[in-house]
ZAMARGU-4260 file (C-alpha; in steps of 0.2 Angstrom, whole numbers, plus 5000, padded with zeros to 4 digits):
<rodrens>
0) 5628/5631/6373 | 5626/5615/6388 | 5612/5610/6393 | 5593/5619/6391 | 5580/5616/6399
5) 5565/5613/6391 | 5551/5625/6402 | 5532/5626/6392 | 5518/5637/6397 | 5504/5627/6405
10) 5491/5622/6395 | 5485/5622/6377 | 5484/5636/6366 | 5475/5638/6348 | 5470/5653/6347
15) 5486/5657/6337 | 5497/5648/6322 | 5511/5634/6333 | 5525/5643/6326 | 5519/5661/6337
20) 5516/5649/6352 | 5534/5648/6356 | 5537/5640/6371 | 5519/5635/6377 | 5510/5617/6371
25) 5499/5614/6354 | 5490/5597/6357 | 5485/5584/6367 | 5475/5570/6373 | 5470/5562/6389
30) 5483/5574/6397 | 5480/5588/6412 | 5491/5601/6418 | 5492/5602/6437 | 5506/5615/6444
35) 5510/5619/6427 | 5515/5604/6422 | 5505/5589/6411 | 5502/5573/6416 | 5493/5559/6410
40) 5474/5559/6417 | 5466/5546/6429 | 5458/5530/6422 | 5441/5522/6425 | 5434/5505/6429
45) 5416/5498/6427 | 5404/5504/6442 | 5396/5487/6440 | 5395/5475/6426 | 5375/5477/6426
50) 5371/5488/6409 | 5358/5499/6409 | 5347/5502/6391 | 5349/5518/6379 | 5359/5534/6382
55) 5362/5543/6398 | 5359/5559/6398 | 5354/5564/6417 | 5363/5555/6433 | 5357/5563/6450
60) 5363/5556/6469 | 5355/5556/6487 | 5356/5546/6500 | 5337/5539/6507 | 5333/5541/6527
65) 5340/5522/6530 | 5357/5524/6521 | 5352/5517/6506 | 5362/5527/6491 | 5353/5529/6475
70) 5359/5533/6459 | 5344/5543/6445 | 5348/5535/6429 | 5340/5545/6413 | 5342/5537/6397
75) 5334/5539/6380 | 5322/5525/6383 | 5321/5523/6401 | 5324/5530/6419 | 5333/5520/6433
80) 5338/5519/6451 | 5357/5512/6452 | 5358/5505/6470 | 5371/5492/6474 | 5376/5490/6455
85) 5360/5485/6448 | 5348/5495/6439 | 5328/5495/6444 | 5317/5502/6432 | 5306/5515/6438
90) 5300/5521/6421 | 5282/5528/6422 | 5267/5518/6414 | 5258/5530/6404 | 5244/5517/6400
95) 5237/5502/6407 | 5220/5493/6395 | 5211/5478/6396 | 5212/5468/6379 | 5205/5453/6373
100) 5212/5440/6361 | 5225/5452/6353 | 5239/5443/6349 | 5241/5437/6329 | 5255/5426/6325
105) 5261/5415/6309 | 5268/5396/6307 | 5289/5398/6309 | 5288/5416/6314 | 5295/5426/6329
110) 5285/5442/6326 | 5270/5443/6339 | 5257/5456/6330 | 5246/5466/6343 | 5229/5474/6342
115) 5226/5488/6351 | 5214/5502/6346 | 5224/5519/6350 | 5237/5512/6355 | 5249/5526/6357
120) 5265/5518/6356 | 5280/5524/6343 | 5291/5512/6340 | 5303/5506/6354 | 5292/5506/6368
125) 5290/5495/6381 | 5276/5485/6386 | 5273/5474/6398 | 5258/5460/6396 | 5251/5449/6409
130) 5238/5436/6410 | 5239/5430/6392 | 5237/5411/6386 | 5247/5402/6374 | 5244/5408/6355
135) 5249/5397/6341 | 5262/5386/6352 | 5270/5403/6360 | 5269/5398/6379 | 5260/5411/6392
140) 5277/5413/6400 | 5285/5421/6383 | 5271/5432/6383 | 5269/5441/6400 | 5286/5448/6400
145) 5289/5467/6395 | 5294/5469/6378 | 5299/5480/6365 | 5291/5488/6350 | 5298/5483/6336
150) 5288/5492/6322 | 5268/5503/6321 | 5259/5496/6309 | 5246/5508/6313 | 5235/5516/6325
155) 5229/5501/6329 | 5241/5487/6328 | 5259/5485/6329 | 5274/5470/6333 | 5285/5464/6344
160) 5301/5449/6340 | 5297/5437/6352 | 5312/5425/6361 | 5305/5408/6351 | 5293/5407/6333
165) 5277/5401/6334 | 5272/5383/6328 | 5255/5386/6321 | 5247/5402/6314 | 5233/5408/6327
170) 5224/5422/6335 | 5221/5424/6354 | 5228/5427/6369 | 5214/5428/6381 | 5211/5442/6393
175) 5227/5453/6392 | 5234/5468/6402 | 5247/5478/6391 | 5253/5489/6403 | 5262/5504/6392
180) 5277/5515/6399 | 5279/5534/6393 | 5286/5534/6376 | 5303/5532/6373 | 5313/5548/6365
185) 5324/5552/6355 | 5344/5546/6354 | 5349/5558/6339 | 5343/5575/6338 | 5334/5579/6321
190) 5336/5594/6312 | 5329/5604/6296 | 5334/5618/6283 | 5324/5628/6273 | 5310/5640/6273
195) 5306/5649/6290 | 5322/5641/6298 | 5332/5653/6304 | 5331/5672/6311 | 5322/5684/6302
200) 5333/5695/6288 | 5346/5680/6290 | 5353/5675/6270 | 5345/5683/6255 | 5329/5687/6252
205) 5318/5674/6244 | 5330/5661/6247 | 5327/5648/6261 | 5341/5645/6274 | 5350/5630/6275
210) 5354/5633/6294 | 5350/5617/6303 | 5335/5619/6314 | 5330/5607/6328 | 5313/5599/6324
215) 5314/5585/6335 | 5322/5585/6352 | 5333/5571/6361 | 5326/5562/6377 | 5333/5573/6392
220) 5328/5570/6411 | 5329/5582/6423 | 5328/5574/6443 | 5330/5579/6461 | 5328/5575/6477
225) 5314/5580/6487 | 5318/5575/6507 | 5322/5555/6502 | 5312/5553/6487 | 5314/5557/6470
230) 5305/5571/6459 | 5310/5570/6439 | 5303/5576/6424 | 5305/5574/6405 | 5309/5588/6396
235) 5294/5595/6387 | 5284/5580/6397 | 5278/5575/6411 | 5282/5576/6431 | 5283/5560/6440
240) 5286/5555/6458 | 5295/5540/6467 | 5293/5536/6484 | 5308/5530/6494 | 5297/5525/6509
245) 5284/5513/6500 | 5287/5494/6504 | 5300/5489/6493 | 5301/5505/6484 | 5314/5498/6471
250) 5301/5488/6465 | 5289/5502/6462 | 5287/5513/6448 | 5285/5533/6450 | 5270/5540/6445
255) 5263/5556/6437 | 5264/5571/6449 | 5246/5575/6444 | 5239/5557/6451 | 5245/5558/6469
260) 5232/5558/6481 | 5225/5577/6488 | 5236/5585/6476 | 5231/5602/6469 | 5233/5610/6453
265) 5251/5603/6449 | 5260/5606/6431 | 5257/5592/6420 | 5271/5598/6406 | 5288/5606/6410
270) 5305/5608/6403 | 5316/5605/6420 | 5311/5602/6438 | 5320/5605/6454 | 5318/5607/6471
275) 5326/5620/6480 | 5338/5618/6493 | 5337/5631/6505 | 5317/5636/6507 | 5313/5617/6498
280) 5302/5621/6486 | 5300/5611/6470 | 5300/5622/6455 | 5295/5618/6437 | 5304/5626/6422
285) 5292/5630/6406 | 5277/5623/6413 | 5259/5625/6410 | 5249/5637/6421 | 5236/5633/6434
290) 5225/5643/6423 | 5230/5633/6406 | 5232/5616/6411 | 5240/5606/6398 | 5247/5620/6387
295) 5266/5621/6390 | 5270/5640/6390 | 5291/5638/6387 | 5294/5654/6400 | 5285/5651/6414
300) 5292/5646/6431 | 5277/5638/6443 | 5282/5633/6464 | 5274/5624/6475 | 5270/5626/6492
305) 5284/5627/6505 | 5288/5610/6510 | 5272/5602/6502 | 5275/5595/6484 | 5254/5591/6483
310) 5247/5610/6485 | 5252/5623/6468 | 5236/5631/6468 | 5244/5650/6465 | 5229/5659/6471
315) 5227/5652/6491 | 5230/5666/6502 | 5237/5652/6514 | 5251/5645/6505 | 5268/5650/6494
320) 5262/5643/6482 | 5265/5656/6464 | 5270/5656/6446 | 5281/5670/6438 | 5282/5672/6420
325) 5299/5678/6410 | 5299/5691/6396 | 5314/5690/6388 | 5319/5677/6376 | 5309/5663/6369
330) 5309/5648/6380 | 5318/5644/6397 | 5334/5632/6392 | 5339/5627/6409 | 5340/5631/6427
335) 5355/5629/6439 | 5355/5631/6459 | 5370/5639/6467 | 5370/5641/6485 | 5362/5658/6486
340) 5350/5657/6471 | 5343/5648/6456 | 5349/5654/6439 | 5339/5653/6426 | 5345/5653/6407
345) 5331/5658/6395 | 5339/5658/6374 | 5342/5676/6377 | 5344/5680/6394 | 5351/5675/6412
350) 5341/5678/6426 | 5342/5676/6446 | 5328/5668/6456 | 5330/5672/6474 | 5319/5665/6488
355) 5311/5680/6497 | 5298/5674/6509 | 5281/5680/6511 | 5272/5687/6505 | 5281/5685/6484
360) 5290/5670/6490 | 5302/5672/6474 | 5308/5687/6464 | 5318/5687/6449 | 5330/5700/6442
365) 5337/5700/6426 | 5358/5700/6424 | 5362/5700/6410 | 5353/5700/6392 | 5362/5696/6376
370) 5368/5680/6381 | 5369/5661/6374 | 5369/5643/6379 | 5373/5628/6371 | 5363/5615/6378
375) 5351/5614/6394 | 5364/5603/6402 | 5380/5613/6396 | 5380/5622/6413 | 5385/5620/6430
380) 5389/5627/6446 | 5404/5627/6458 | 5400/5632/6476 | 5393/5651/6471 | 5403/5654/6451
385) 5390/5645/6437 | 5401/5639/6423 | 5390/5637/6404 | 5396/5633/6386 | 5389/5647/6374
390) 5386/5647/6353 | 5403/5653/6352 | 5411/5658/6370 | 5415/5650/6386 | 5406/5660/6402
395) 5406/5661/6422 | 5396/5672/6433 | 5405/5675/6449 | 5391/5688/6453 | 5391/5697/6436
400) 5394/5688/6420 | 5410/5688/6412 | 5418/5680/6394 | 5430/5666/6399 | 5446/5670/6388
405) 5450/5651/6382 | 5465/5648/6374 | 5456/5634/6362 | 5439/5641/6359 | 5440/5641/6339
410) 5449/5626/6339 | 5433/5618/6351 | 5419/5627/6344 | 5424/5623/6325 | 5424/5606/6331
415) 5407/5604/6337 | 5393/5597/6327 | 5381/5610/6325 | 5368/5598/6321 | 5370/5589/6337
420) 5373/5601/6352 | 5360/5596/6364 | 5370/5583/6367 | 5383/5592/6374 | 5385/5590/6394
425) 5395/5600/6408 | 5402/5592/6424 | 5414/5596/6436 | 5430/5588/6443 | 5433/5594/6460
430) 5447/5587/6464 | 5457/5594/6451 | 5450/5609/6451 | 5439/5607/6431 | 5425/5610/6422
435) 5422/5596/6407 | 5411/5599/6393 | 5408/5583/6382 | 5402/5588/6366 | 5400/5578/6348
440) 5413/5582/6336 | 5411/5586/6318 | 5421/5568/6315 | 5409/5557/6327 | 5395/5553/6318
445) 5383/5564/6329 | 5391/5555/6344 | 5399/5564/6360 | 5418/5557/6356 | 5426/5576/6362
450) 5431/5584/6378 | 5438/5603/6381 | 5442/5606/6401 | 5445/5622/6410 | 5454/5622/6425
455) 5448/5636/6434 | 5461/5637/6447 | 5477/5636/6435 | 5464/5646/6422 | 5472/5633/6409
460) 5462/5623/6395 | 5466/5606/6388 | 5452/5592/6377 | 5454/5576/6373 | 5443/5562/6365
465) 5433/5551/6377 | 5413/5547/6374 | 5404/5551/6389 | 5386/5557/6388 | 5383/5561/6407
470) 5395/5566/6423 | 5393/5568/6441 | 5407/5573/6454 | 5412/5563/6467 | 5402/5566/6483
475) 5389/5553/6487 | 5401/5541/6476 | 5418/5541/6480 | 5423/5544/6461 | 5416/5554/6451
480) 5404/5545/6440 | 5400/5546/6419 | 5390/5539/6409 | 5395/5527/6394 | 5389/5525/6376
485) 5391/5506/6378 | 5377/5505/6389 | 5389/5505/6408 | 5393/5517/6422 | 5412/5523/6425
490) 5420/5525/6440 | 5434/5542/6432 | 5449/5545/6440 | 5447/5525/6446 | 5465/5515/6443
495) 5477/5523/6429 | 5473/5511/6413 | 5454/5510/6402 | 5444/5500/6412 | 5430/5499/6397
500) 5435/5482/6391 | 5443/5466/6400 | 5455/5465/6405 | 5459/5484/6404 | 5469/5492/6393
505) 5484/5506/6391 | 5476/5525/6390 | 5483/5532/6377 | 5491/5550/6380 | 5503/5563/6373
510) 5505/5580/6374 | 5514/5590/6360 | 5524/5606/6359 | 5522/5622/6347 | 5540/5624/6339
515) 5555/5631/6347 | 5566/5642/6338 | 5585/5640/6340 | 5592/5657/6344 | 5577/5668/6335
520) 5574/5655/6321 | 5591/5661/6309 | 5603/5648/6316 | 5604/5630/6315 | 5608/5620/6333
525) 5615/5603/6333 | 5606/5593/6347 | 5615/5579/6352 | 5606/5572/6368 | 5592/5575/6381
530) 5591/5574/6400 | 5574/5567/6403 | 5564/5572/6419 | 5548/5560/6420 | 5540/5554/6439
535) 5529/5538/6436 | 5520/5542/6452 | 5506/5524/6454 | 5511/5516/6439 | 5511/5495/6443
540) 5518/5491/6427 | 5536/5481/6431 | 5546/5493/6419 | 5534/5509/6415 | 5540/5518/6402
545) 5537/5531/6389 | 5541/5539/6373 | 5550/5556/6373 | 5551/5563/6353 | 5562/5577/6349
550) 5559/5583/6328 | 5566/5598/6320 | 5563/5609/6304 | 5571/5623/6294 | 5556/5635/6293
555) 5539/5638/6300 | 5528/5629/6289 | 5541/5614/6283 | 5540/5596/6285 | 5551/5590/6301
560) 5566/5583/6295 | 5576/5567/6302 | 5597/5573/6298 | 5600/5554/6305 | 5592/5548/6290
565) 5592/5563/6279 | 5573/5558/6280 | 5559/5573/6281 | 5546/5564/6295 | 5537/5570/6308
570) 5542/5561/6324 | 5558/5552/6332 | 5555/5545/6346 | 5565/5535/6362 | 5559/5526/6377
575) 5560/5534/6393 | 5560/5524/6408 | 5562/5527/6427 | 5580/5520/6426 | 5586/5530/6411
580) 5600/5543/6412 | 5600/5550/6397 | 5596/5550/6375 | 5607/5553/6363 | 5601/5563/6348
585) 5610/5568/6331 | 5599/5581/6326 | 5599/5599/6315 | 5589/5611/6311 | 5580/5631/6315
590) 5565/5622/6326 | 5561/5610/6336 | 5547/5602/6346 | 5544/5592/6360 | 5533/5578/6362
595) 5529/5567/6378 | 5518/5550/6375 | 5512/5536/6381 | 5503/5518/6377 | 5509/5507/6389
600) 5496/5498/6402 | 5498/5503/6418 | 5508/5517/6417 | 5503/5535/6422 | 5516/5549/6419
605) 5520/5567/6423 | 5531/5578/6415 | 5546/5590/6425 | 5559/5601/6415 | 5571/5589/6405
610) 5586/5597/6397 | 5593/5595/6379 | 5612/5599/6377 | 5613/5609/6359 | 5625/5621/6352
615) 5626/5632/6339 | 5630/5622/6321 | 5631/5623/6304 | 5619/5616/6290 | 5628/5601/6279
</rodrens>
């Protein structure tokens, strides 16, 4: 038969059994297809070597009146301004109190036990003391430090591990400020099963669901920019202000939106905040009213006044100030801004907030009801189409909503940890055309270890394994940026080799082929060699190489089968590098798959059309 050359349709598809895939690709991992062709992905390298503490789960970028470029940090714990690779801690104080003689501490022992009536801390908060004496041979300057809360023993006392054990047991301190930020939240999202739930009718009657149930939510931070300074909100919390203008604003702290001076009638609870581009005016998600103040209502939307984040009183005849409440669904998940409009994703619904001017300001239409989201950050636009992860389907809205047709949607979504989805986040790679969702797999231990991408130009999918809990495209930075579980930055698409450890090491890719019949899948072949076809565009290594794997089998669902060796295995493999002409195979059988691989530092591959020489053969 000569030679054939080996031509797979671009991307991955599992939506039906490998052996009806004929021709197209099956798996993969740290691989995307660009042209129709895969290649292994870009690497990443540390933003700084400065770690920030807890999760991320929110990153937001602007750049302040005098050039200075800021970076929003949320985490599970705190919330940070990156600016020149180190991180400042904004996080709001929630509390400040006067106390007198509070510390308690024992002979030999590191833990500092604090009194403090009504404290209302929860364990692994931060506080930071100042003006205390030494205690029982713990020096002053161990003490006025922030620390964390190790444990509550009550409403009125709890402990902290101090950095040296005290020489002598004592009570004291002096006069103490503890200076409390907000709580910290949750890092793991708990869940419940039994009576009351799930939907009504769901299961048998009298019997309670085991469905899991969010009962606690995870810490998630919503932030933008409002001229050069710097609105953000905790989800379900409160809404705080930075200001980029006040001397040596990376030393300050933001505070409550309700404490600014000549401010009128602000939300003090919401689910998101923004600000909106095109009329600037900062908008809360789920907020409470003007009318209600404290009591979150989960669907109603509340602005300010144009260009003035200190006047929301709705009922002035003399600003723009207003509030709208939704109807349909139960509470607001998550609002995203396209250039034309804000949508706005209630559990039900999707709705389009549009900015009218005097004298309604904003009307909302509905466009489209029975739809789902995953998660309030499993959204995000591109220019004008808004790309979101449902319960069990990809979705754009170009204009009008519309089902993405994935070709790895069962494969994805029986992946996904059920129990964990609001940690799944959405983020866009420009420059190669993607949407990412990062989403924790039913094998990570309720961590984010998955990725599925659509590349919306191509309209191909692909995934992979990589934990990343935040992303952000390129645009201030000049790599897109995501957040770590190990407590760092990364620059993506930075270098071609893992940049996560020191020195770096190899990404390890592959992309595997569905079977290919010989013929229609009655006659054996004899392949005898391959003609490779692999560019190693920006690899530095001296000789990059790869592995090219060529396996066979006799039927569908059989074992591949090694005639070298007369050996059933599942791979046989070669090196491939830039200098190499040609493999020489000895192989039989109905099928065979192609598999391209790499785990080589500094090496980045891309795959053309090789040709394998097979004729018709035979079975001995």
């Amino acid at each position: 038969m000569g030679l054939t050359k080996l031509q797979f349709r671009p991307g991955i598809n599992r939506e039906i059994t490998s052996y009806s895939n004929e021709g197209g690709w099956h798996d993969c991992d740290k691989v995307r297809f660009q042209k129709g062709y895969p290649e292994q992905i870009g690497g990443w390298q540390r933003k700084s070597n400065n770690a920030f503490l807890g999760t991320c789960r929110a990153l937001h970028p602007w750049v302040a009146l005098n050039r200075a470029q800021y970076l929003g940090v949320g985490t599970s714990t705190k919330y940070y301004i990156e600016s020149g690779g180190y991180f400042y801690d904004i996080t709001p104080i929630r509390a400040t109190v006067s106390l007198t003689d509070p510390f308690s501490v024992t002979s030999g022992s590191a833990v500092l036990t604090v009194t403090d009536v009504d404290h209302g801390a929860v364990t692994g908060d931060f506080v930071t003391f100042s003006g205390a004496t030494d205690v029982g041979g713990v020096l002053a300057a161990t003490l006025n430090q922030e620390h964390q809360i190790a444990s509550i023993i009550d409403a009125d006392n709890y402990t902290i591990v101090l950095s040296a054990a005290a020489t002598s047991t004592a009570t004291g301190g002096g006069s103490v400020t503890a200076a409390y930020q907000i709580n910290v939240g949750l890092d793991t999202t708990v869940t419940g099963t039994g009576w009351g739930t799930d939907t009504w009718s769901t299961g048998a009657w009298g019997t309670a669901s085991d469905a899991p149930v969010v009962t606690s939510t995870l810490r998630l931070w919503t932030h933008d920019n409002y001229g050069q300074h710097l609105v953000y909100n905790v989800r379900d919390g409160g809404i705080y202000f930075w200001d980029a203008a006040a001397v040596n604003p990376l030393d300050q702290r933001g505070v409550s939106l309700d404490s600014l001076t000549d401010v009128i009638d602000p939300p003090t609870i919401a689910k998101q905040v923004l600000v909106s581009d095109r009329d600037r005016h900062i908008i809360a998600f789920g907020c409470d009213s003007q009318f209600s103040p404290g009591v979150q209502d989960p669907m109603l939307i509340r602005f300010s006044d144009q260009d003035n984040i200190l006047d929301w009183n709705v009922v002035s005849t003399t600003n723009t100030a207003g509030e709208i409440p939704l109807g349909s669904g139960s509470e607001i998940v998550c609002a995203v801004e396209t250039r034309q409009q804000v949508l706005v994703f209630t559990d039900t619904t999707l709705y389009a907030m549009q900015f009218l001017g005097p004298p309604y300001t904003f009307g909302v239409s509905t466009i489209s009801e029975g739809i789902t989201i995953m998660s309030p950050n499993s959204a995000v636009a591109v220019q004008d189409r808004v790309f979101w992860m449902g319960r069990n389907e990809f979705y754009v809205y170009t204009g009008a909503v519309g089902r993405l047709v994935s070709t790895v949607r069962d494969y994805v979504f029986g992946d996904i940890d059920q129990t964990q989805i609001e940690k799944i986040v959405a983020g866009v790679n420009a420059e190669h055309s993607e949407v990412w969702w990062f989403y924790p797999s039913t094998s990570g231990g309720g961590l984010v270890d998955k990725y599925v991408i659509h590349n919306f130009t191509e309209d191909t999918w692909y995934y992979g394994s990589l934990a990343r809990s935040a992303w952000l495209d390129r645009g201030v930075n000049e790599y897109p940026i995501a957040a770590g579980l190990d407590g760092y930055l990364y620059e993506q698409e930075n270098g071609i080799n893992d940049g996560s450890v020191s020195p770096s090491a190899a990404i390890v890719s592959y992309v595997q082929s569905s079977p290919i019949d010989i013929g229609e899948g009655d006659q054996f072949a004899f392949i005898s060699r391959m003609i490779p076809d692999v560019s190693f565009m920006n690899s530095t290594a001296t000789i990059p190489k790869v592995q090219l794997t060529l396996s066979v089998r006799n039927f569908s669902d059989g074992t591949y089968f090694d005639s070298t060796t007369q050996d059933y295995v599942k791979t046989q493999s070669a090196p491939v590098d830039q200098r190499t002409e040609q493999l020489f195979f000895r192989l039989r059988g109905r099928q065979m798959s192609f598999q391209i691989s790499s785990n080589e530092r500094n090496v980045k591959w891309r795959l053309g059309s090789p040709r394998i020489d097979l004729r018709t053969d035979g079975r001995r």
